[in-house]
Biotite code that builds the C-alpha atoms (Angstrom):
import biotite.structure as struc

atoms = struc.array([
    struc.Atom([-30.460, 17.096, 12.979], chain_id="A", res_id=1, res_name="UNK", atom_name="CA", element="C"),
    struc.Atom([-28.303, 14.291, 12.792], chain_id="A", res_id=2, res_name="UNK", atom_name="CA", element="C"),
    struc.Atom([-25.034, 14.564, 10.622], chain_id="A", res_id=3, res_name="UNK", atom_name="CA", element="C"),
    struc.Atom([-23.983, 11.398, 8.693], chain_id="A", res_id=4, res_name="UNK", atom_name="CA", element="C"),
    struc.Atom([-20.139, 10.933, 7.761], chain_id="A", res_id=5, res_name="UNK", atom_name="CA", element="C"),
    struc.Atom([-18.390, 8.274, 5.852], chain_id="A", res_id=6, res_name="UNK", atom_name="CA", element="C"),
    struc.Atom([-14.929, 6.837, 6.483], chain_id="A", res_id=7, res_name="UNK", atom_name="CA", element="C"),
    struc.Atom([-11.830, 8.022, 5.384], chain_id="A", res_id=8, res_name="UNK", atom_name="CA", element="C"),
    struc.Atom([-9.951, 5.771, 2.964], chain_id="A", res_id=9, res_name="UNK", atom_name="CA", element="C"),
    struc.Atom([-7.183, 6.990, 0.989], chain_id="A", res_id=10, res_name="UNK", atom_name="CA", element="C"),
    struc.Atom([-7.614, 4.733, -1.247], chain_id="A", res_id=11, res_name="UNK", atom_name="CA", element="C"),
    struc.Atom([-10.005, 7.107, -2.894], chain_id="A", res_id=12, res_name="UNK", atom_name="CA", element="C"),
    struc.Atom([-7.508, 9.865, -3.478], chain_id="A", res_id=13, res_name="UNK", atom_name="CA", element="C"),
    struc.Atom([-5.075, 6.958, -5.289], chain_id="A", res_id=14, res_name="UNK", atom_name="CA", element="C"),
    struc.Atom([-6.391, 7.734, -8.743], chain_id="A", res_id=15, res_name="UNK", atom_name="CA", element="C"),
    struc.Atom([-3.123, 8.445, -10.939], chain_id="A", res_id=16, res_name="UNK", atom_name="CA", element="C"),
    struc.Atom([0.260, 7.869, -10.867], chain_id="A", res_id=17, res_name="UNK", atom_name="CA", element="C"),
    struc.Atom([1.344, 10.824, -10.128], chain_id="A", res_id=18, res_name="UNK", atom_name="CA", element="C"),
    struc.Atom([-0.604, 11.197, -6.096], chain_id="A", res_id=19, res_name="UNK", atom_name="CA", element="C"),
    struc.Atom([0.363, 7.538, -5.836], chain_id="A", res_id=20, res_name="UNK", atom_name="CA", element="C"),
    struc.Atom([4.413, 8.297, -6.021], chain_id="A", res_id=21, res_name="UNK", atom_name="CA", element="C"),
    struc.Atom([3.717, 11.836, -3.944], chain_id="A", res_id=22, res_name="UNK", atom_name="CA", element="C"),
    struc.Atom([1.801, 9.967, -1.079], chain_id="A", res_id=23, res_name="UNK", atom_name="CA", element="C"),
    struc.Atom([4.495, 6.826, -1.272], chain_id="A", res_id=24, res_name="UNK", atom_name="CA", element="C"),
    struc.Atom([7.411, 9.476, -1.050], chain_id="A", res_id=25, res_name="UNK", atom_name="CA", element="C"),
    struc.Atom([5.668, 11.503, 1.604], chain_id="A", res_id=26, res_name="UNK", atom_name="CA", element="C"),
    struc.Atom([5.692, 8.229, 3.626], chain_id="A", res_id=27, res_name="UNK", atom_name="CA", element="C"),
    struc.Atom([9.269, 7.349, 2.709], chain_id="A", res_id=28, res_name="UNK", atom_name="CA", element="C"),
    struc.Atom([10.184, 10.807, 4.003], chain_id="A", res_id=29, res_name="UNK", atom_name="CA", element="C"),
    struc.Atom([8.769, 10.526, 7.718], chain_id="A", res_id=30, res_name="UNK", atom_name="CA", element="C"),
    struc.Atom([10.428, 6.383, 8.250], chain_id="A", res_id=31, res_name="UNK", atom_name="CA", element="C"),
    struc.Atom([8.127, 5.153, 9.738], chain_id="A", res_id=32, res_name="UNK", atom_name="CA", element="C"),
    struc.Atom([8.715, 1.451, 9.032], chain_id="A", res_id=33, res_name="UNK", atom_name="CA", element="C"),
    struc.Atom([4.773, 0.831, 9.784], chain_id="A", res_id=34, res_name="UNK", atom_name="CA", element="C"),
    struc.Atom([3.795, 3.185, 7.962], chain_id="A", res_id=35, res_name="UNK", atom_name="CA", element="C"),
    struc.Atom([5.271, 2.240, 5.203], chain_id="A", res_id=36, res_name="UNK", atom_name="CA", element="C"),
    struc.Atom([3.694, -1.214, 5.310], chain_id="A", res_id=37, res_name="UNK", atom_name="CA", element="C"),
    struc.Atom([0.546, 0.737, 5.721], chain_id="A", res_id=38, res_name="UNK", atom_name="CA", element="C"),
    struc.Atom([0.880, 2.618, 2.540], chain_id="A", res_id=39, res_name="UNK", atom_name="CA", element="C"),
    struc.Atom([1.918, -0.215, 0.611], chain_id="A", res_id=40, res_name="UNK", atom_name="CA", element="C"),
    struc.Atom([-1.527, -1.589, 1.542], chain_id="A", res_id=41, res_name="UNK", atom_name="CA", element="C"),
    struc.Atom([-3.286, 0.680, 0.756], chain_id="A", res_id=42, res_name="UNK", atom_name="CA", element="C"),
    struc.Atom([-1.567, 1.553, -2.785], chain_id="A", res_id=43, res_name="UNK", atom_name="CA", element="C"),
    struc.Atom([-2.189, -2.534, -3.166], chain_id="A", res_id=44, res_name="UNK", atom_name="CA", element="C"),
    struc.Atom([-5.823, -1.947, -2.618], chain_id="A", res_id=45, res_name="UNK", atom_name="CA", element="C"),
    struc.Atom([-6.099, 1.329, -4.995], chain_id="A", res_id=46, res_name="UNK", atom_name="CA", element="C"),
    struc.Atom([-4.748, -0.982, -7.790], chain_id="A", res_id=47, res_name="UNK", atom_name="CA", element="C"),
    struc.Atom([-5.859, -4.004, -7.394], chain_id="A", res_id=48, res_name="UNK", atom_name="CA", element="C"),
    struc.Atom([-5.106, -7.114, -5.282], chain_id="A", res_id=49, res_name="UNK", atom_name="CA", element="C"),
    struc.Atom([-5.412, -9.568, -7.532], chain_id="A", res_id=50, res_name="UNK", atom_name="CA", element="C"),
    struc.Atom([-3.443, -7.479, -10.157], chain_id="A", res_id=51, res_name="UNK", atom_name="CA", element="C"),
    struc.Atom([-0.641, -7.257, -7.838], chain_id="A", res_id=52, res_name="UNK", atom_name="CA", element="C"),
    struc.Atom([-0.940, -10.848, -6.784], chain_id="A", res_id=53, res_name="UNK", atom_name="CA", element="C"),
    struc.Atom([-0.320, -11.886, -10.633], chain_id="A", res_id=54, res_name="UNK", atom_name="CA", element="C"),
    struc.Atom([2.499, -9.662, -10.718], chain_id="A", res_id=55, res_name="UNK", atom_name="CA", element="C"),
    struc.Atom([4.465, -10.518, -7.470], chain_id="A", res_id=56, res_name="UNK", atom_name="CA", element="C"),
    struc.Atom([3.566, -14.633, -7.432], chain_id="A", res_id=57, res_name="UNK", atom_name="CA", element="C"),
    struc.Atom([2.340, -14.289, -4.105], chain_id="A", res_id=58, res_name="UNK", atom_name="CA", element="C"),
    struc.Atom([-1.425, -15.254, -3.225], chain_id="A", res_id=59, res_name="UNK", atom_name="CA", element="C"),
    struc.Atom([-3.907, -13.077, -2.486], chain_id="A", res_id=60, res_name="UNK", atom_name="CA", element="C"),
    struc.Atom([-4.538, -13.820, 0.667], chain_id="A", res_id=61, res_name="UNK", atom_name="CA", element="C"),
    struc.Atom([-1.133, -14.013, 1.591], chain_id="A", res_id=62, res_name="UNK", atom_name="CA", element="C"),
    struc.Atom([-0.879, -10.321, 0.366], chain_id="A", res_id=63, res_name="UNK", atom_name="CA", element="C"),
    struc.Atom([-4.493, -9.522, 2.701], chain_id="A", res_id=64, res_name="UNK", atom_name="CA", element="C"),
    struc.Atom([-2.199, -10.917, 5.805], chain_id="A", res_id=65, res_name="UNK", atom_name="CA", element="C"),
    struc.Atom([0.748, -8.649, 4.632], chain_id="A", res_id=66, res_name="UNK", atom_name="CA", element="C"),
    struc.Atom([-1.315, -5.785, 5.027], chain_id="A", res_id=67, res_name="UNK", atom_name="CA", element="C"),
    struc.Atom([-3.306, -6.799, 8.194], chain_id="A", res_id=68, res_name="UNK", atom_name="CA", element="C"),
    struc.Atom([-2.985, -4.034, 11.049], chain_id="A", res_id=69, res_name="UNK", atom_name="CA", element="C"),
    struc.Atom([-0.016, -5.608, 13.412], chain_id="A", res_id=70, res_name="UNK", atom_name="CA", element="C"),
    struc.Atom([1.725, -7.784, 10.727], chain_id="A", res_id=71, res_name="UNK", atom_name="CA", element="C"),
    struc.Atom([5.330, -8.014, 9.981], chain_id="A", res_id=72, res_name="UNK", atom_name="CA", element="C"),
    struc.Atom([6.415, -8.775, 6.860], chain_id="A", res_id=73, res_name="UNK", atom_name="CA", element="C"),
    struc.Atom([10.073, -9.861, 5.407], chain_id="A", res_id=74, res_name="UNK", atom_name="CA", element="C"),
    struc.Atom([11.510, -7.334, 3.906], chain_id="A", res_id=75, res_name="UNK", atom_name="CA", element="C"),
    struc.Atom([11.925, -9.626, 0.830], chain_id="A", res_id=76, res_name="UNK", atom_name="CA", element="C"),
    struc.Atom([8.200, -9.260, 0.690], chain_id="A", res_id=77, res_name="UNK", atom_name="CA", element="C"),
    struc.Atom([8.113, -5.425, 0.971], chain_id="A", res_id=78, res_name="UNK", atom_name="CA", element="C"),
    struc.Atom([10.614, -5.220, -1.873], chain_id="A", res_id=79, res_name="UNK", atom_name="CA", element="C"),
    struc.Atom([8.794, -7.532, -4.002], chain_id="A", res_id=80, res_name="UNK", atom_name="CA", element="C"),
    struc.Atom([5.527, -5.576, -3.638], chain_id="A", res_id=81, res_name="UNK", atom_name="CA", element="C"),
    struc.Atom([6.840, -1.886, -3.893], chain_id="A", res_id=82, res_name="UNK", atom_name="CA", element="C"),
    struc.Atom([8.722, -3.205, -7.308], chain_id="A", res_id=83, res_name="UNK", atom_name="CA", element="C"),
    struc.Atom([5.839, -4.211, -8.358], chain_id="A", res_id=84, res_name="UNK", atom_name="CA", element="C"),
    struc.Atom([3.144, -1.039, -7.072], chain_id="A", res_id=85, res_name="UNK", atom_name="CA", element="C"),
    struc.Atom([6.081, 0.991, -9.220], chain_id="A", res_id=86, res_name="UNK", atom_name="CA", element="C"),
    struc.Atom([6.905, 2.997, -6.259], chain_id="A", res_id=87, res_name="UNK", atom_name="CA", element="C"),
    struc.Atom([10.609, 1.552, -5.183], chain_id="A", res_id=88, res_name="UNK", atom_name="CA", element="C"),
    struc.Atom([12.325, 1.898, -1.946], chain_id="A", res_id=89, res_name="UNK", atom_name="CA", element="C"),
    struc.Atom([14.460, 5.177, -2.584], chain_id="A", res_id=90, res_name="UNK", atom_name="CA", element="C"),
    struc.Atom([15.374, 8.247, -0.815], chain_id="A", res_id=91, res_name="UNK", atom_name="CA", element="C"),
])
């Protein structure tokens, strides 16, 4: 019997507002910096890309890149984009 599983993506489990803040501040409390970045991306995805390209003036693609396993975005950047995801940079 073979046994078929499917990949996890959190992106799944991003439904409301309120698991979106929980997961961002659950991030925010561990620091790490990657992390962060990751969850970000993922909360980008959950929304929309495109939404959060109209509401940050960056390009979509340039957003994909932010996200990319490895990258290293400005800080500028990661401000702009957790401003507009509505989940701000605070402890």
């Amino acid at each position: 019997m073979t046994i078929t599983t499917k990949r996890f993506d959190i992106t799944n489990y991003l439904t409301d507002e309120d698991s979106i803040r929980e997961y961002f501040r659950q991030v925010l409390a561990d620091g790490d910096s990657e992390e962060i970045v990751r969850a970000l991306g993922h909360i980008a995805r959950a929304r929309g890309m495109a939404q959060l390209a109209a509401d940050t003036g960056l390009g979509r693609e340039s957003l994909y890149k932010t996200f990319a396993e490895g990258s290293h975005p400005r800080f500028d950047t990661i401000l702009r984009v957790s401003r507009a995801l509505g989940v701000p940079l605070t402890v």
